[in-house]
N, C-alpha and C positions, 0 to 999 in steps of 0.2 A: 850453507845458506847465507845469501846476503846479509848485511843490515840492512833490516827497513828503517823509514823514518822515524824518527822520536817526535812525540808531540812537544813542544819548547812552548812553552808561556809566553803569551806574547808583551804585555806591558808588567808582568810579574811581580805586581805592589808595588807601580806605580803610585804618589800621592803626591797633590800640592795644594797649595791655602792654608785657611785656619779655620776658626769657628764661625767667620762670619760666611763662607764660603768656601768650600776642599772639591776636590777634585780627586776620584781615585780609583784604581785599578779596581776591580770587585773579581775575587775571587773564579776560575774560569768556571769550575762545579761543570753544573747540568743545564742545559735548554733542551729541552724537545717541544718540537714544534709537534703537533696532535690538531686532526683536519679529520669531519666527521659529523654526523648528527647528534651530538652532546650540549649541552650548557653548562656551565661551573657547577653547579652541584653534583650531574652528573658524572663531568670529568675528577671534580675532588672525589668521588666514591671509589673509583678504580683508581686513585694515586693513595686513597688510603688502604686499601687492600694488596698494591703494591708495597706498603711502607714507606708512603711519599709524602705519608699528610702534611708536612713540612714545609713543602714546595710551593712554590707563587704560582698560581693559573692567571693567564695575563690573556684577553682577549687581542685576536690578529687579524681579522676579520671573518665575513661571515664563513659559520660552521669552524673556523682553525682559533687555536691556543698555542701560547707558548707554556711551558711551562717550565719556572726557574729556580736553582736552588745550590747554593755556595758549593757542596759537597759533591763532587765524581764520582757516580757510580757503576758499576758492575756492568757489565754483558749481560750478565743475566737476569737483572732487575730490567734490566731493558726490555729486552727477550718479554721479559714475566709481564710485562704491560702491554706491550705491543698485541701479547697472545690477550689477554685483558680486553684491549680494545677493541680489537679487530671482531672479538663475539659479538659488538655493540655498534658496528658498520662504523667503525672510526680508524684510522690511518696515523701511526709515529713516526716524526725521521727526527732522528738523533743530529741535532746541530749543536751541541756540547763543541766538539772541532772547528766550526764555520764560524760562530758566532761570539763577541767579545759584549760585556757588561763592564758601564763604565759609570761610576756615581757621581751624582754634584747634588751637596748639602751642605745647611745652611740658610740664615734667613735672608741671604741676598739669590739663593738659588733659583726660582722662579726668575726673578727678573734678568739673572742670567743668561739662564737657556731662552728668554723670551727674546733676546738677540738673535737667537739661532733659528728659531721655529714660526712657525704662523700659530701655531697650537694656543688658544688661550689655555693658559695655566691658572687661572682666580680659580680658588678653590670653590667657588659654589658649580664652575662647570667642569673641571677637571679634580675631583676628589680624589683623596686617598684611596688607592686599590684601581682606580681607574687607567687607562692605558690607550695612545695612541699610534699609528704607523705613522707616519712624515718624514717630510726631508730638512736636515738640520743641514743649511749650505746645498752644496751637491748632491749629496750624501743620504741614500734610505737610511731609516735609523724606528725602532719605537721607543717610544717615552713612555716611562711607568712611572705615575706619583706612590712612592713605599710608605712617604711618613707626609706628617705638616710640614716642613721643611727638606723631603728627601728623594731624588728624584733617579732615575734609573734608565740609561740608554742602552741599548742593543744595538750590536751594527755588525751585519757585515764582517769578520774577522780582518780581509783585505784591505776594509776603509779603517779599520784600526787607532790604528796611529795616526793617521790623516786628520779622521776626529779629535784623535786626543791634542792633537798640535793646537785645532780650533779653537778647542774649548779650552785648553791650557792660556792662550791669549785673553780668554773671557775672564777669565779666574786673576788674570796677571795686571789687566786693566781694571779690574775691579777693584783690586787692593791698594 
């Protein structure tokens, strides 16, 4: 039998800055994207019955979720949801392999990424837990505010690095 491919980490703990502003590879884990007639309550109820309660549900737009979370799991924790959801007219596709989570925190992080996006980031209109699709540059990308200070992109595996380059510049003129 051939070798097939091995999956290779792609920025593999990547990190730069400091406390007033970091930059850093975030673990590859989990995303599934999940598309369907659910709402977060609902979809948290089948991720805790999977054993997922852990995980970030992140709105992608209407009817679709991502859903995030440091740790790789199983075939068949997949499988075990997928079957989950689908009782409940809802749809998974495993983007864990597609998709890269890239952090920037810190109290200069907003104004950061606010080079990057159109998105306002003031916390009274993008809260904590809140989440949007946009283009940082070129680039589709979402943005998820994690903490008061902590901010979380998704992109594309392909734009990767591409992003990290950008925002590595942000980070570099910052300091």
């Amino acid at each position: 039998m051939p070798d097939l491919p091995q999956h290779r980490p792609l920025l593999a703990g990547a990190s730069l800055g400091g406390p007033a502003l970091r930059l850093q590879a975030l673990p590859e884990g989990h995303l599934l994207q999940v598309m369907g007639p659910l709402d977060g309550p609902g979809l948290g109820g089948h991720l805790a019955q999977a054993g997922l309660a852990g995980s970030s549900i992140r709105p992608a737009g209407y009817r679709q979720w991502f859903v995030a979370g440091d740790n790789a799991l199983a075939p068949a924790a997949v499988a075990a949801l997928a079957a989950s959801l689908k009782q409940a007219g809802a749809a998974l596709s495993d983007q864990s392999h597609g998709r890269i989570r890239i952090g920037l925190s810190g109290p200069g992080a907003a104004a950061a990424l606010a080079t990057q996006t159109a998105v306002d980031l003031d916390p009274a209109v993008f809260p904590e837990g809140r989440s949007a699709m946009t283009m940082i540059g070129h680039i589709s990308a979402q943005i998820s505010r994690t903490g008061p200070d902590r901010y979380e992109v998704t992109v594309l595996r392909s734009f990767a690095e591409s992003l990290w380059h950008d925002l590595e510049l942000v980070v570099e003129s910052a300091g």
